[in-house]
C-alpha positions as CSV (number, residue, x, y, z in Angstrom):
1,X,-17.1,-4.4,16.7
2,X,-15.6,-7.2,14.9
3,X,-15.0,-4.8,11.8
4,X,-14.0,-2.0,13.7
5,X,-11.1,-3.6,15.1
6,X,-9.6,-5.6,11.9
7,X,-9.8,-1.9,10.9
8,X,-7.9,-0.5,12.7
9,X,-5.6,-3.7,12.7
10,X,-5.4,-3.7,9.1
11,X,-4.0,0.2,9.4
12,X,-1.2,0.1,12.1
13,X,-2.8,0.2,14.9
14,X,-2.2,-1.8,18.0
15,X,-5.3,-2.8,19.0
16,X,-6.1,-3.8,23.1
17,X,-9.4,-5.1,23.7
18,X,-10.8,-4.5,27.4
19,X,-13.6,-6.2,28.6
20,X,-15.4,-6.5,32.5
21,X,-17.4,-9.2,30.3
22,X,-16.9,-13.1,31.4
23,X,-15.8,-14.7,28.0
24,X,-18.7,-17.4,26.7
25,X,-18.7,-20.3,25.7
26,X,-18.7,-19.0,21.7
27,X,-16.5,-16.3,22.0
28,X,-13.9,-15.1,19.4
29,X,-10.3,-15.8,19.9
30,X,-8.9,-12.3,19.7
31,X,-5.5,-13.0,20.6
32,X,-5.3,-15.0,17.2
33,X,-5.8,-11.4,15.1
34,X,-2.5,-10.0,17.3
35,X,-4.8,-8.3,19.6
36,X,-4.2,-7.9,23.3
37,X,-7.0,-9.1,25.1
38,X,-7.4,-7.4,28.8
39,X,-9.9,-8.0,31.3
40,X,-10.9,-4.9,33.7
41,X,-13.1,-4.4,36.4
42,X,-16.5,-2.2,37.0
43,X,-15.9,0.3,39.6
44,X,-12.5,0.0,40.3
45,X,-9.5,2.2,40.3
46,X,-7.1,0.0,38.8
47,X,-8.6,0.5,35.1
48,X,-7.0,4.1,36.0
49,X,-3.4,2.5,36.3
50,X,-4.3,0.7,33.2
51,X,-5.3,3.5,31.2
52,X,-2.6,5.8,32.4
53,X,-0.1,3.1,30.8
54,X,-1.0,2.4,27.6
55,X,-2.0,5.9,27.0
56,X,-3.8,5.4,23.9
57,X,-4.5,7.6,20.8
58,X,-7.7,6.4,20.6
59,X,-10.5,4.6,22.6
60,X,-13.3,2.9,21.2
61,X,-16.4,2.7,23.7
62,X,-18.9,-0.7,22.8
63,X,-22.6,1.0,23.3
64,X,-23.0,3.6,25.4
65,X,-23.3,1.6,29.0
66,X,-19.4,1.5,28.6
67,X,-19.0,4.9,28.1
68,X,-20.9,5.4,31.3
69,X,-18.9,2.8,33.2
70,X,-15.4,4.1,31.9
71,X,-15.7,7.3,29.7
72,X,-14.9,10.0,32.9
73,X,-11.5,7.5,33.8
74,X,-10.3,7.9,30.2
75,X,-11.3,11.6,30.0
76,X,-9.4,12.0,34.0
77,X,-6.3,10.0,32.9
78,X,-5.6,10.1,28.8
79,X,-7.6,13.8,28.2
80,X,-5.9,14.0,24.7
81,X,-7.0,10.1,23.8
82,X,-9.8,10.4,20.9
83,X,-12.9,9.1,22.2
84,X,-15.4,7.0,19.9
85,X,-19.0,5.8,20.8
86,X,-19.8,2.8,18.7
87,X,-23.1,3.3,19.5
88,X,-24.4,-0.3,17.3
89,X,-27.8,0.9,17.2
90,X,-29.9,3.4,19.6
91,X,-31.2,1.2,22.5
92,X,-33.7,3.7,23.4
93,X,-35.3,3.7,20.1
94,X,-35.3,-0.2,20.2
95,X,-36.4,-0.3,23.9
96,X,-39.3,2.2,22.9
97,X,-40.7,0.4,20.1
98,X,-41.0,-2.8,22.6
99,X,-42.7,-0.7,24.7
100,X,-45.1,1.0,22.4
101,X,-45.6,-3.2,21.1
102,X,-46.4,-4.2,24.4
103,X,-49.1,-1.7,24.5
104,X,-50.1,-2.1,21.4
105,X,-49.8,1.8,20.0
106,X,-48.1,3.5,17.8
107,X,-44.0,4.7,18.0
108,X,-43.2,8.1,19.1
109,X,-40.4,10.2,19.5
110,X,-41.9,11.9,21.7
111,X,-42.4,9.2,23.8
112,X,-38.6,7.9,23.4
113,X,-37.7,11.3,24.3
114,X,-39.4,10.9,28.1
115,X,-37.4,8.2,28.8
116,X,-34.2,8.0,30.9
117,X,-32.9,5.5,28.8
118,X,-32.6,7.9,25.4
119,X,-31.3,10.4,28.0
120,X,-28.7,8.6,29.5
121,X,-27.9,7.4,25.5
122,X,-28.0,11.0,24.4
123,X,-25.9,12.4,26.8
124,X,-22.7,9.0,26.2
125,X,-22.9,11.0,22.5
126,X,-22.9,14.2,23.5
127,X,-19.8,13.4,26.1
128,X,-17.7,11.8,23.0
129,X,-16.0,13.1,20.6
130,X,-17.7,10.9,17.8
131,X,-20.3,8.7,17.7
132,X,-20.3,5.8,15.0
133,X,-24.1,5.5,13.8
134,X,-24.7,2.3,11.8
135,X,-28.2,3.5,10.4
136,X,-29.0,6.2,8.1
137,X,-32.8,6.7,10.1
138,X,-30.5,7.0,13.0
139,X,-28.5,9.5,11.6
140,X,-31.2,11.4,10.6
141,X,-33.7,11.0,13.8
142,X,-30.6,12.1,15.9
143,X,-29.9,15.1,13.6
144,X,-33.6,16.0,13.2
145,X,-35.7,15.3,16.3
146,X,-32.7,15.5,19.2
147,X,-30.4,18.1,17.4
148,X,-27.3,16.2,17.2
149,X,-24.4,18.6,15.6
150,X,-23.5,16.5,12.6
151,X,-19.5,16.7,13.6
152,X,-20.2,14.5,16.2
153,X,-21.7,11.7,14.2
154,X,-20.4,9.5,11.7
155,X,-22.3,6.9,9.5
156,X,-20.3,3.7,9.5
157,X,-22.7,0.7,8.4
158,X,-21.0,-3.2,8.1
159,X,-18.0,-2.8,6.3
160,X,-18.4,-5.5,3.7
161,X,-16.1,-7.3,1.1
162,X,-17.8,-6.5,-2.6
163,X,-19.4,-9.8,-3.9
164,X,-17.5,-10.3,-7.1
165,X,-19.1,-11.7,-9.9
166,X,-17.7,-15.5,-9.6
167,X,-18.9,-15.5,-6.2
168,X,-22.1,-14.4,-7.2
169,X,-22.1,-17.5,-10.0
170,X,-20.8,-20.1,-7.7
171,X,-24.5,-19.3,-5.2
172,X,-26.3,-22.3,-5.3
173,X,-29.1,-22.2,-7.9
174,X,-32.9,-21.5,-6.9
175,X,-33.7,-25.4,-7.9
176,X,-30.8,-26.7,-5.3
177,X,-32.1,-24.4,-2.3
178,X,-35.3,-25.6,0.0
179,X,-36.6,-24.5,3.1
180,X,-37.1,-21.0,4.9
181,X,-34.6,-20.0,7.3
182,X,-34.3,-17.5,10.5
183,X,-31.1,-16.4,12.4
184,X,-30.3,-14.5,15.2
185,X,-28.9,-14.1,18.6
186,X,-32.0,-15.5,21.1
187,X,-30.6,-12.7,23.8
188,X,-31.6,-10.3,21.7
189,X,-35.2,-9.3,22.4
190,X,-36.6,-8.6,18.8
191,X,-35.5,-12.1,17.5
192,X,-37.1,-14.1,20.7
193,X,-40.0,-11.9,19.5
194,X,-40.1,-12.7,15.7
195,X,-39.5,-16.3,16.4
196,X,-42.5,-16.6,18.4
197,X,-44.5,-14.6,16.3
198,X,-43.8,-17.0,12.9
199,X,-44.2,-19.7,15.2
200,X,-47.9,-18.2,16.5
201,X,-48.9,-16.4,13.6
202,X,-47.1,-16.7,10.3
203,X,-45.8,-20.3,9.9
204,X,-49.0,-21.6,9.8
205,X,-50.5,-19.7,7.1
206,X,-47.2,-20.3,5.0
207,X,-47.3,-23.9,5.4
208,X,-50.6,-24.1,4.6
209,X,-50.1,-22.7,1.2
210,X,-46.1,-24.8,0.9
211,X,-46.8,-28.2,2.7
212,X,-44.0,-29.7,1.8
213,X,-41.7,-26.4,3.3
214,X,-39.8,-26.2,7.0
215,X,-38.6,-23.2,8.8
216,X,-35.3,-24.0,10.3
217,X,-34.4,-21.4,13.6
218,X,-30.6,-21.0,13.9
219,X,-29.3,-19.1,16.9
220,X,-27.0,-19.2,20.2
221,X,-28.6,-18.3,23.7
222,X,-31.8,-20.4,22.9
223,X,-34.3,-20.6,26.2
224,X,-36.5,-23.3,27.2
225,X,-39.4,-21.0,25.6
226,X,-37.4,-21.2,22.2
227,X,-36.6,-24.6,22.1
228,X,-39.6,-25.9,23.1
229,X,-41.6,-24.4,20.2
230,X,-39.6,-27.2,18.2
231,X,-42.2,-29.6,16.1
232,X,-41.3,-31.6,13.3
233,X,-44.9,-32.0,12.3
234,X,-45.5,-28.7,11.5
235,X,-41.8,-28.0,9.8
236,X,-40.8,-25.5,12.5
237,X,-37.4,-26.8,13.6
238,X,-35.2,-25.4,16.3
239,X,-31.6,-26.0,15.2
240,X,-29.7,-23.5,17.6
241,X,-25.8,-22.6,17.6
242,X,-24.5,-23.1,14.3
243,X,-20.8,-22.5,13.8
244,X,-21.0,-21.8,10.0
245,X,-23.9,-19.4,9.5
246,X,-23.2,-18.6,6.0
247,X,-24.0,-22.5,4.4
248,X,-26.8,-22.3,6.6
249,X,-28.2,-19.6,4.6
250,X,-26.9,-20.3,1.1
251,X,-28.7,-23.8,2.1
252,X,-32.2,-21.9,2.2
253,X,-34.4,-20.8,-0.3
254,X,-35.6,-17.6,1.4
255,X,-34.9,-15.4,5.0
256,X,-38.0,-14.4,6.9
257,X,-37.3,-11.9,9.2
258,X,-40.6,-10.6,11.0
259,X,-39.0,-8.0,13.1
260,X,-41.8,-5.8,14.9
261,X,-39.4,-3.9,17.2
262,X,-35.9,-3.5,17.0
263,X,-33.0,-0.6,15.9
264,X,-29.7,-0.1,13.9
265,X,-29.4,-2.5,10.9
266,X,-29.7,-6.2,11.1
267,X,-26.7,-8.6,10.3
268,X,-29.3,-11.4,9.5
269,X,-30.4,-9.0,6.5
270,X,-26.9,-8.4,4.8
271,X,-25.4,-12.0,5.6
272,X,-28.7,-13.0,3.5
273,X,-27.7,-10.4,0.4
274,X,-24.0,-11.4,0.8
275,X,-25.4,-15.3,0.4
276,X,-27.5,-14.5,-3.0
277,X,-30.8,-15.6,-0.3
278,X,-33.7,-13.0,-0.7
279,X,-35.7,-12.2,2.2
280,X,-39.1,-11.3,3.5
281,X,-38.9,-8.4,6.6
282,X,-40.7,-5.4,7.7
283,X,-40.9,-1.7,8.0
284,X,-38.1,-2.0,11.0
285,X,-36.5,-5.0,9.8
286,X,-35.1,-3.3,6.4
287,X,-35.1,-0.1,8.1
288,X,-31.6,2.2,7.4
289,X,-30.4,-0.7,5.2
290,X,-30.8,0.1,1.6
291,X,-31.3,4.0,1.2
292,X,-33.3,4.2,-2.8
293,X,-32.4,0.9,-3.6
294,X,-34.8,-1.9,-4.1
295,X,-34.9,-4.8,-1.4
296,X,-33.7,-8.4,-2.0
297,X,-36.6,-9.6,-1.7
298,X,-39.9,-7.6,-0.2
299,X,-40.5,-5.8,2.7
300,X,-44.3,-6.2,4.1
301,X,-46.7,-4.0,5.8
302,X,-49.1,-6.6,7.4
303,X,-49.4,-10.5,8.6
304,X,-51.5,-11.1,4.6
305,X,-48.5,-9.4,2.9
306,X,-46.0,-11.3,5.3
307,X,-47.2,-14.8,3.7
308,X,-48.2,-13.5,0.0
309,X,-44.8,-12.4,-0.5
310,X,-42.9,-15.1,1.5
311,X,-44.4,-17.8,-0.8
312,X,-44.2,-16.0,-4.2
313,X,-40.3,-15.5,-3.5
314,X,-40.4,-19.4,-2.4
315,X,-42.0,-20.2,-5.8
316,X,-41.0,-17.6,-8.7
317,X,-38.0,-18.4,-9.6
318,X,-37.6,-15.2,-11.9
319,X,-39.1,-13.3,-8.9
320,X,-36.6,-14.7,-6.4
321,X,-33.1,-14.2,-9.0
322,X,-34.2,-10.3,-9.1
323,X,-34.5,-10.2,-5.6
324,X,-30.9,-12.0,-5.4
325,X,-29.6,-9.6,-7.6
326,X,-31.2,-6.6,-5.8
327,X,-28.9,-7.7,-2.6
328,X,-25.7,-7.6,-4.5
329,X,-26.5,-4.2,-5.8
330,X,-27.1,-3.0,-2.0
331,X,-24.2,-4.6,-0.5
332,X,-21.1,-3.2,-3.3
333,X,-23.6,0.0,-3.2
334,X,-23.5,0.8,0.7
335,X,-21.3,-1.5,2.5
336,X,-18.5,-1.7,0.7
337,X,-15.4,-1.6,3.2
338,X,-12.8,-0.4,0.7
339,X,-14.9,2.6,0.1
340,X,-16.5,3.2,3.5
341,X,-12.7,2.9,6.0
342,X,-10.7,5.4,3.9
343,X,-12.8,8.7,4.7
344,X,-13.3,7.5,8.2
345,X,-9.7,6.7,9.2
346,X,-9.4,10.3,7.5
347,X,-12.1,11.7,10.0
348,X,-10.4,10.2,12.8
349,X,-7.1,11.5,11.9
350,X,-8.8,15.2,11.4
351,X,-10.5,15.0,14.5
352,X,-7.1,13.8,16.3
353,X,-5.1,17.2,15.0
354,X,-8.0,19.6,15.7
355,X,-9.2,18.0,19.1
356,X,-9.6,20.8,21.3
357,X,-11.1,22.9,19.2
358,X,-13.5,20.7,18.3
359,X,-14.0,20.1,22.0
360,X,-14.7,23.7,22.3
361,X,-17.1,23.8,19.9
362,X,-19.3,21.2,21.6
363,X,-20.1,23.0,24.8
364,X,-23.2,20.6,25.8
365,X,-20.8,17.9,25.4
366,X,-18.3,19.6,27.7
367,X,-20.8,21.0,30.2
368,X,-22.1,16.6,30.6
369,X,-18.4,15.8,30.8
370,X,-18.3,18.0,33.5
371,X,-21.3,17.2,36.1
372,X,-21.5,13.5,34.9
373,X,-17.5,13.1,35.5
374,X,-17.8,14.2,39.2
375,X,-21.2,12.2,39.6
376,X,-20.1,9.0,38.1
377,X,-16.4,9.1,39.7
378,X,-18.0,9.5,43.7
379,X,-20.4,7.2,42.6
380,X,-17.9,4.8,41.5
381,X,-15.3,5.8,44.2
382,X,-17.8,5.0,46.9
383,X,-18.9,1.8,45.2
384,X,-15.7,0.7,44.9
385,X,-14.8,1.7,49.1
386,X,-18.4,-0.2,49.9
387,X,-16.9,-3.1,47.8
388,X,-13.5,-4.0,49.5
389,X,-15.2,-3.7,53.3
């Protein structure tokens, strides 16, 4: 989200941020990038006045929830205002796998098709008039098994600065790095998830074979459960918030990333690359990320392969500077932000000119706009009435 509004920043736009959300404790200072920061309310009529007065050109919904909450107000009040989904990644497909984990089966579509959370996430894309889709699995699983019409996605993955070649030479060397390192937001499912499961399964076996390594878990939001699993005997430290990421992983010799549920593409995965620091994930951990290219590093298919490969990129040094290597090529490859904003901004300007038709054209779209914009508004309406008695 970060991204998408120094984008539009960056290209003459005036950019208002609105939020029902209580700022935290770590929260960006937006006002500091010239953006106007506005809190609104959940069910309540006087987003309408707000809406109605800036009257923007575009609006950028964050995940699809939002779009529930205040998609039929912007459609009711600014109906010529280019509505965007950032979707970030499919929550039904992550909340699926977890299940399907839980149970211990196999994914399906089929069985992220029953429920009423792909539904409800299906229908916020159908509504808009584009959806920004970070992952190219995405892009294709919505295409493929949910027939998506592909003028109402758009693949935008981290827009990234290119890692020039002195930056790439000023990385610290394979002898000055030490240590294994994981990071991630802890109220985020999937990394409370992977966390436990190094600390349960994997660590162990690693240390065995690197006594003389430690893990080192940086993240915000850490529970009692996380922090807990700190012990200095066994190397598997709980660090928590770190305001400077980016040494923290230059610092380390190697990312593990055990992700065994999860969706979209992973930040942790490209800061490593864009830090020279190879990495060990899975399946779903390097899912999306890299199209043909090879991974910085490996990507495992068991709990044997996990370790194997965790301590040969912890000892070969020729091993670990192809991997480093392989994550430059990836991120001025895919994510390269001077490459990637151009077309888009040129998508959003086409869409802008031929809106109508466009909105013709996507009749299902139209036809959810419809019965969910009276649903939602008496819903809301009458929430709102209940609210101020």
């Amino acid at each position: 989200m970060l991204q998408l509004i120094m984008l539009f920043l960056e290209n003459g736009y005036e950019v208002v941020f609105a939020s029902p959300a209580v700022k935290g404790e770590n929260a960006l200072d937006l006002t500091a990038l010239g953006v106007v920061e506005k809190t609104i309310e959940l069910n309540a009529s006087s987003f309408d006045g707000f809406i109605q007065e800036r009257s923007p050109a575009v609006v950028v919904f964050d995940r699809f929830l939002m779009e529930e909450q205040f998609g039929w107000r912007v459609a009711e009040h600014c109906p010529n205002a280019l509505r965007i989904l950032d979707t970030e990644d499919l929550h039904a497909l992550r909340r699926t796998r977890h299940e399907a984990l839980k149970k211990s089966v196999d994914f399906t579509v089929a069985a992220m098709k029953t429920s009423d959370l792909a539904k409800r996430e299906i229908a916020a894309i159908l509504r808009c008039d584009l959806s920004l889709i970070i992952s190219t699995y995405e892009m294709d699983l919505l295409q493929t098994d949910f027939q998506i019409a592909p003028e109402l996605l758009y693949h935008l993955p981290f827009l990234l600065p290119k890692i020039q070649v002195k930056t790439a030479e000023n990385w610290p060397s394979f002898s000055a790095r030490e240590h294994f390192v994981f990071i991630g937001n802890f109220l985020h499912a999937p990394n409370v998830d992977a966390v436990l499961f190094l600390k349960n399964t994997l660590w162990k076996l690693i240390k065995k074979q690197l006594p003389d390594a430690e893990l080192h878990i940086y993240g915000a939001y850490a529970t009692q459960q996380i922090n807990q699993l700190h012990n200095a005997k066994e190397g598997f430290l709980i660090q928590g918030y770190t305001t400077c990421p980016e040494t923290v992983v230059k610092q380390a010799k190697v990312v593990l990333a055990p992700l065994r549920f999860g969706a979209g593409i992973k930040g942790k995965l490209t800061e490593a690359m864009c830090c020279g620091t190879p990495s060990v994930t899975t399946s779903i951990g390097a899912e999306g990320m890299h199209a043909a290219l090879p991974w910085p590093g490996a990507v495992t298919t068991s709990d044997t392969d996990f370790v194997a490969k965790s301590v040969a990129l912890y000892t070969q040094e020729p091993l670990w500077q192809q991997a480093q290597k392989a994550g430059r090529t990836i991120i001025n490859t895919l994510y390269d932000k001077t490459a990637l904003i151009p077309p888009f901004l040129e998508e959003v300007t086409a869409l802008q000119k031929k809106l109508a038709a466009h909105r013709t054209a996507n009749f299902i779209g139209s036809l959810l706009q419809h019965h969910t914009l009276q649903s939602t508004k008496y819903l809301s309406k009458w929430i709102e009435a209940k609210n101020k008695m």
